[in-house]
mmJSON file of the N, C-alpha and C atoms, coordinates in Angstrom:
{"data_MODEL":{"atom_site":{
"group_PDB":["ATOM","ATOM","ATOM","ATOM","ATOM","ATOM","ATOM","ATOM","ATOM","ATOM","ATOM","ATOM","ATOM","ATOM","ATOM","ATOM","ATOM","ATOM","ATOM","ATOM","ATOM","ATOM","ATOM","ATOM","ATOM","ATOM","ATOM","ATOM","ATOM","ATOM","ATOM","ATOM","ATOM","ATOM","ATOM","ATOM","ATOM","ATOM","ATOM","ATOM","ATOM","ATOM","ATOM","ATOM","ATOM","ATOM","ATOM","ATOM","ATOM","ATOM","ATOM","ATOM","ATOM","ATOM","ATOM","ATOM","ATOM","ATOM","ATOM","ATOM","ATOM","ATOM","ATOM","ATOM","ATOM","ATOM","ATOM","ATOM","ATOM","ATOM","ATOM","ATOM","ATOM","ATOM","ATOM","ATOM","ATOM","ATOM","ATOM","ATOM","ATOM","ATOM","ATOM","ATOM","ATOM","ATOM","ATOM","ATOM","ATOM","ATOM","ATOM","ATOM","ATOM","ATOM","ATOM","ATOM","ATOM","ATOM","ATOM","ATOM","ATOM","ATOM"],
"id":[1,2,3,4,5,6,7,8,9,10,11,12,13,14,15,16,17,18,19,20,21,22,23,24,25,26,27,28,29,30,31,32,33,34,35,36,37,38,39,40,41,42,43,44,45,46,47,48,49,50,51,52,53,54,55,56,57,58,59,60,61,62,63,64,65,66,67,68,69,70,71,72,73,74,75,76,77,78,79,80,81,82,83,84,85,86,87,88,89,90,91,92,93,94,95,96,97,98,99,100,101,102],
"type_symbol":["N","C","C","N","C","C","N","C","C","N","C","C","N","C","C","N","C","C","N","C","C","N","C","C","N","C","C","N","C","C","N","C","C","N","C","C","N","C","C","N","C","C","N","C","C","N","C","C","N","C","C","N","C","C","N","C","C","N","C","C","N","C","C","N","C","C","N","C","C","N","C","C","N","C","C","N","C","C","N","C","C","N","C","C","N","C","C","N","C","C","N","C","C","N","C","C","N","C","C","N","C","C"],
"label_atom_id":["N","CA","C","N","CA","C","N","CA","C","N","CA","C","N","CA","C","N","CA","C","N","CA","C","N","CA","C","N","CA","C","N","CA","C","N","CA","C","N","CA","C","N","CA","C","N","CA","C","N","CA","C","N","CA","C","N","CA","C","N","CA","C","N","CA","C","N","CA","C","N","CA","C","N","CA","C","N","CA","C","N","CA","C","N","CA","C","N","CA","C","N","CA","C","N","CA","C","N","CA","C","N","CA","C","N","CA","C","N","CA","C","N","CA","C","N","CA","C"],
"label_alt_id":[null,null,null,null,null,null,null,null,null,null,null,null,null,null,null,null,null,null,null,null,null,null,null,null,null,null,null,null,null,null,null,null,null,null,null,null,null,null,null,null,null,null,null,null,null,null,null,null,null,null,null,null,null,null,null,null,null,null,null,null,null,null,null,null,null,null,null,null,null,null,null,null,null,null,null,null,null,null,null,null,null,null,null,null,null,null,null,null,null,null,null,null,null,null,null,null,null,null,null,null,null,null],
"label_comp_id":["UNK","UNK","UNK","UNK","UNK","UNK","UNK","UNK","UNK","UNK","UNK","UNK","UNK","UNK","UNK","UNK","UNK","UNK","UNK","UNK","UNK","UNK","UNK","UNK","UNK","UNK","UNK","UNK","UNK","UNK","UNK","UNK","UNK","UNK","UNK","UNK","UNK","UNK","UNK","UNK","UNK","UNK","UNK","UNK","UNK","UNK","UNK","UNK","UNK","UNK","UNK","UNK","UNK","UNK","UNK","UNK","UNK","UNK","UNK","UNK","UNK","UNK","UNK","UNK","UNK","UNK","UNK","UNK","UNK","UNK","UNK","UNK","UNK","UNK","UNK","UNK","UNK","UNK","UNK","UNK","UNK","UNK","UNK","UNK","UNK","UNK","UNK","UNK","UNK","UNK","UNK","UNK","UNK","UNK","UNK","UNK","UNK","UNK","UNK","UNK","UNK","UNK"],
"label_asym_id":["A","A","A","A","A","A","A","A","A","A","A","A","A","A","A","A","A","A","A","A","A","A","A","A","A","A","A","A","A","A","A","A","A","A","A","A","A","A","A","A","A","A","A","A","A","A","A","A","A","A","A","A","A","A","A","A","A","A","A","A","A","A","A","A","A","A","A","A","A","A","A","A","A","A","A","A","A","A","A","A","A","A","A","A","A","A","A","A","A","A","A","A","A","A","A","A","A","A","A","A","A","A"],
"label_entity_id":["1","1","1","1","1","1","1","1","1","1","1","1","1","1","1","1","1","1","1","1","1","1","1","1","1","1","1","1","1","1","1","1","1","1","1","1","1","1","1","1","1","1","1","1","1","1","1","1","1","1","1","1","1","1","1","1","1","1","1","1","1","1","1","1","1","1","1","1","1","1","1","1","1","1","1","1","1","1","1","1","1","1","1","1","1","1","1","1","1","1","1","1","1","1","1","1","1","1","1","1","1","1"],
"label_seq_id":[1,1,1,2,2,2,3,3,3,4,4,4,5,5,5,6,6,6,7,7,7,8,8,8,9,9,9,10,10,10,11,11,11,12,12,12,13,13,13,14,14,14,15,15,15,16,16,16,17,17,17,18,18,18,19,19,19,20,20,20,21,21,21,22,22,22,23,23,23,24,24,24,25,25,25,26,26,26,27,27,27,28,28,28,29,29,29,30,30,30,31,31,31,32,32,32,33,33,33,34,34,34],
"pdbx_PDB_ins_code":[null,null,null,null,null,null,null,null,null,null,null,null,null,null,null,null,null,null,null,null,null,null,null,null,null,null,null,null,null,null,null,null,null,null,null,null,null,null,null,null,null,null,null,null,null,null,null,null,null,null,null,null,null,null,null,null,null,null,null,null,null,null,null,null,null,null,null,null,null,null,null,null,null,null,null,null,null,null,null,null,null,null,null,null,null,null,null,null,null,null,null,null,null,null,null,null,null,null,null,null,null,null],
"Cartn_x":[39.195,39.318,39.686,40.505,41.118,40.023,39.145,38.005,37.03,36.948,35.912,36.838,37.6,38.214,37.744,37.983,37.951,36.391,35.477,34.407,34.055,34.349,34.404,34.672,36.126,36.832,35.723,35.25,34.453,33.594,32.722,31.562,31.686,32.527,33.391,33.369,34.18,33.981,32.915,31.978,30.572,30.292,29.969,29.355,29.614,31.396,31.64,31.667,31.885,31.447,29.9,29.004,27.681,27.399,28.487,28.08,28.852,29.704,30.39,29.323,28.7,27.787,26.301,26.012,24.681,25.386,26.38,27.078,27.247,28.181,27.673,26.493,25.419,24.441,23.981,23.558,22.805,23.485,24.85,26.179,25.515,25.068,24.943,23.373,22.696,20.928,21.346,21.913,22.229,22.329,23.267,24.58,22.874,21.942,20.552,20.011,19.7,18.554,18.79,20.387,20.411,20.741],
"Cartn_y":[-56.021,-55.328,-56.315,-57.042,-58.631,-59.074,-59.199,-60.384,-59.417,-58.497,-58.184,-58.102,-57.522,-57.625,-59.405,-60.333,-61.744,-62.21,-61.511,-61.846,-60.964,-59.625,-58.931,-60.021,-59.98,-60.939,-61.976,-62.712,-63.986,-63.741,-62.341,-62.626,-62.008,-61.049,-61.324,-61.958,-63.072,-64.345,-64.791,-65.277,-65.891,-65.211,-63.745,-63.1,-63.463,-63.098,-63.629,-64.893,-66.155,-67.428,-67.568,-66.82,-66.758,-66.54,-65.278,-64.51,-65.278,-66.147,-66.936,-68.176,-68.485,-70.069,-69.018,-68.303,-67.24,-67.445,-67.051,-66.635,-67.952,-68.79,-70.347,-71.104,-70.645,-71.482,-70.663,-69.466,-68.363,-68.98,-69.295,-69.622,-71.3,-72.084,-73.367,-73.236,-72.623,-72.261,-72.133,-70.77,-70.156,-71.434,-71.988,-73.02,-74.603,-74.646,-75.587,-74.797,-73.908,-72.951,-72.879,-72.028,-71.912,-72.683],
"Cartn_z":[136.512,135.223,134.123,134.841,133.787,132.918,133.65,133.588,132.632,133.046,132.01,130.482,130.671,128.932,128.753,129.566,129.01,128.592,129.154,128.893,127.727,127.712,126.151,125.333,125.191,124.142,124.191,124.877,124.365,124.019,124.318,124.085,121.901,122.312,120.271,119.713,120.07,119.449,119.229,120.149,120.186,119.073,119.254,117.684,115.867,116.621,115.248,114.791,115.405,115.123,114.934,115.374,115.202,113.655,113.344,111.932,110.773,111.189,109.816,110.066,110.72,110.769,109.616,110.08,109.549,108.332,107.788,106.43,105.88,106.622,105.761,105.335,106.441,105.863,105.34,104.556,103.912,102.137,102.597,101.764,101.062,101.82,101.503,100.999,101.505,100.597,99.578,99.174,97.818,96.988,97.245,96.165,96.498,97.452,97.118,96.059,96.214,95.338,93.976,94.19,92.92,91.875],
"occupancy":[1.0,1.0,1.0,1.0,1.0,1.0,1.0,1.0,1.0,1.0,1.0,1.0,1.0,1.0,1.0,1.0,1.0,1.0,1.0,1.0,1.0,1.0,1.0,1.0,1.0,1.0,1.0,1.0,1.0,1.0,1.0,1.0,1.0,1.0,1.0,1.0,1.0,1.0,1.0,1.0,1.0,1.0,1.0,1.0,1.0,1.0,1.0,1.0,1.0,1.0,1.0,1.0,1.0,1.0,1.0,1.0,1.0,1.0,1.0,1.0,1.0,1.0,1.0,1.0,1.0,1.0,1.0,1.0,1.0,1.0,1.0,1.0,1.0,1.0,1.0,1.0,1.0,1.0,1.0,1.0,1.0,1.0,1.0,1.0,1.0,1.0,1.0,1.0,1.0,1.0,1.0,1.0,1.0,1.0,1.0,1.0,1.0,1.0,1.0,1.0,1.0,1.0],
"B_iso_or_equiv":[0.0,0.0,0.0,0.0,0.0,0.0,0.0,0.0,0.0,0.0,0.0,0.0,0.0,0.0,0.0,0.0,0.0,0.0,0.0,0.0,0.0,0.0,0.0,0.0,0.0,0.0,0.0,0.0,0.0,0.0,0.0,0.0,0.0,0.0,0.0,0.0,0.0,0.0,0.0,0.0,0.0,0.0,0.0,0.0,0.0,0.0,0.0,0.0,0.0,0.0,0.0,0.0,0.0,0.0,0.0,0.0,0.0,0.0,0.0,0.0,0.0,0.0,0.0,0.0,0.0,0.0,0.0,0.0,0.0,0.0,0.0,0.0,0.0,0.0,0.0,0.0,0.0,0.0,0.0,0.0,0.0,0.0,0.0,0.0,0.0,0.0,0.0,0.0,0.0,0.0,0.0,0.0,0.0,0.0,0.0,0.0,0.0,0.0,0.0,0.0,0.0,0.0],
"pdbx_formal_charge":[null,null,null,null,null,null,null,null,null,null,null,null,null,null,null,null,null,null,null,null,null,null,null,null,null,null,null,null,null,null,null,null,null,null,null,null,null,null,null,null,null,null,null,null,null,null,null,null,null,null,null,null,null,null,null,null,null,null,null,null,null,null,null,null,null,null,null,null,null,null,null,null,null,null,null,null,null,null,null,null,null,null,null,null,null,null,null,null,null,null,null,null,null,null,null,null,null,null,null,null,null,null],
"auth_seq_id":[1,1,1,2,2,2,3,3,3,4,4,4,5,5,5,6,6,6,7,7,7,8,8,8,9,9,9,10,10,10,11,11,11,12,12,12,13,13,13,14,14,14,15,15,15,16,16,16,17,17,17,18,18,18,19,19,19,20,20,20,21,21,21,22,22,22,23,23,23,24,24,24,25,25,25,26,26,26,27,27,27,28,28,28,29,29,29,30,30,30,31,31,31,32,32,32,33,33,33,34,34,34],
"auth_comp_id":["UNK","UNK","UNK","UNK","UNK","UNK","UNK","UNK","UNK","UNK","UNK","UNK","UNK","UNK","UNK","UNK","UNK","UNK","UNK","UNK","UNK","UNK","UNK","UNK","UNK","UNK","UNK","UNK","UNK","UNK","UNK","UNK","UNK","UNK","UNK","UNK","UNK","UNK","UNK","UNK","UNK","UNK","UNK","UNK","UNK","UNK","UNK","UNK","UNK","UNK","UNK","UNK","UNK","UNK","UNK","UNK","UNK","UNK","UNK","UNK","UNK","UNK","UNK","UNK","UNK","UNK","UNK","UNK","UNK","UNK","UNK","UNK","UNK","UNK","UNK","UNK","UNK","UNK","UNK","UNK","UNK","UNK","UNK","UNK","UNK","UNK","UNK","UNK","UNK","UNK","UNK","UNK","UNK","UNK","UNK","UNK","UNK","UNK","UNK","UNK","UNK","UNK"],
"auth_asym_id":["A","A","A","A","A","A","A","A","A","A","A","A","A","A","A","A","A","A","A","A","A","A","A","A","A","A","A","A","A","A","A","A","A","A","A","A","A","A","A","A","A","A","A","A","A","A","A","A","A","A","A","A","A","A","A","A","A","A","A","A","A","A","A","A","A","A","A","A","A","A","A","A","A","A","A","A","A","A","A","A","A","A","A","A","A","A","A","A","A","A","A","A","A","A","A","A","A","A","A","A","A","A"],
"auth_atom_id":["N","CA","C","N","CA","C","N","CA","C","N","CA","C","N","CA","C","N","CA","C","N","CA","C","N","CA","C","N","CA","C","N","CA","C","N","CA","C","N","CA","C","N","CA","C","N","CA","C","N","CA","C","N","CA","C","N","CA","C","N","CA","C","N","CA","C","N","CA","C","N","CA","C","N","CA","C","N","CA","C","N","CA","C","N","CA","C","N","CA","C","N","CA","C","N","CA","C","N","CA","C","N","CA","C","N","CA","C","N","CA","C","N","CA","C","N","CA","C"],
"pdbx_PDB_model_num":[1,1,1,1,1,1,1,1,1,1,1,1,1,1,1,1,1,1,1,1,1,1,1,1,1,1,1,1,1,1,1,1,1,1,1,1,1,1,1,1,1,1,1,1,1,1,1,1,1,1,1,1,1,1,1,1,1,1,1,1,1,1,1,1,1,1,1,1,1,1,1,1,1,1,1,1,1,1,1,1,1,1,1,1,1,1,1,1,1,1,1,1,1,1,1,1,1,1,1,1,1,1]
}}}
């Protein structure tokens, strides 16, 4: 039962480190482009 909460929790993370890298570079185009 441990283990799966631990692999939840990581796989969270993964996402959300996924979605602030998506958001920075969407973040760093903008600030080329514009």
């Amino acid at each position: 039962m441990r283990l799966l909460a631990v692999v939840v929790l990581a796989l969270l993370a993964v996402s959300q480190a996924e979605e602030g890298a998506r958001l920075l570079a969407s973040k760093s185009l903008l600030n080329r482009y514009a």
